[in-house]
C-alpha positions, 0 to 999 in steps of 0.5 A: 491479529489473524494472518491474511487470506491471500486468496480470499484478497485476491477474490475480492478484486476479481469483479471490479471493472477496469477503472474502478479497480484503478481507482482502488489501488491508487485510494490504497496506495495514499493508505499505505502512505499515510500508515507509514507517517508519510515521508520517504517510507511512505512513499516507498511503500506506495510505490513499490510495494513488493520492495517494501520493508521496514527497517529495525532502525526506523523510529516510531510509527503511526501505526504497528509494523505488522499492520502496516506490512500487512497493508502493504501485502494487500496493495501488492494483491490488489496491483497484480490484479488490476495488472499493475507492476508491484515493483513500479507502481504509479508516483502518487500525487505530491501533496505535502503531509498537508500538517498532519504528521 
C-alpha cells in the first residue's frame, strides 16, 4: 500500500460546495464505522477521528489496521476542509449493526 497524499486529499475537497461537502463527510463517517466492525471503535473512529487509535489488544477486524487508520486520516482531511472539528465531529445516526457484524 502506497502512503497517503495528504495534499492531493485535501485538493479533491477544495471544490465541493457547502452541503455536498457535508454530505461526504458524514457518507465517510458511516465508512469508517463500518471498516472498524461497528460498535464502540466505530463509533470513536467517526466520531472523533483525530483521536482515533487502534489498540494492540483489540481483536480481529473486518478490514487491516493500516487500511483503516488510513481511512480514518482521510475523513480527519475531508472535516478540516469542510470546517468540521476532527475531534467532535457530529453523532452519526443510531442504527444497530442492522446483523451485519
Amino acid at each position: 500500500m502506497r502512503k497517503l497524499d495528504t495534499q492531493a486529499v485535501l485538493q479533491s475537497f477544495t471544490g465541493e460546495t457547502p452541503q455536498w461537502g457535508t454530505q461526504s463527510v458524514r457518507r465517510m463517517q458511516i465508512a469508517v464505522y463500518v471498516m472498524c466492525g461497528g460498535g464502540f471503535l466505530g463509533r470513536m473512529a467517526a466520531e472523533q477521528p483525530a483521536d482515533f487509535y487502534i489498540d494492540s489488544r483489540c481483536g480481529r477486524l473486518p478490514y487491516g489496521r493500516r487500511e483503516i487508520m488510513q481511512a480514518v486520516q482521510v475523513l480527519v482531511i475531508a472535516a478540516v476542509a469542510h470546517d468540521f472539528d476532527p475531534h467532535h465531529m457530529p453523532l452519526m445516526e443510531s442504527f444497530h449493526n442492522m446483523g451485519v457484524f
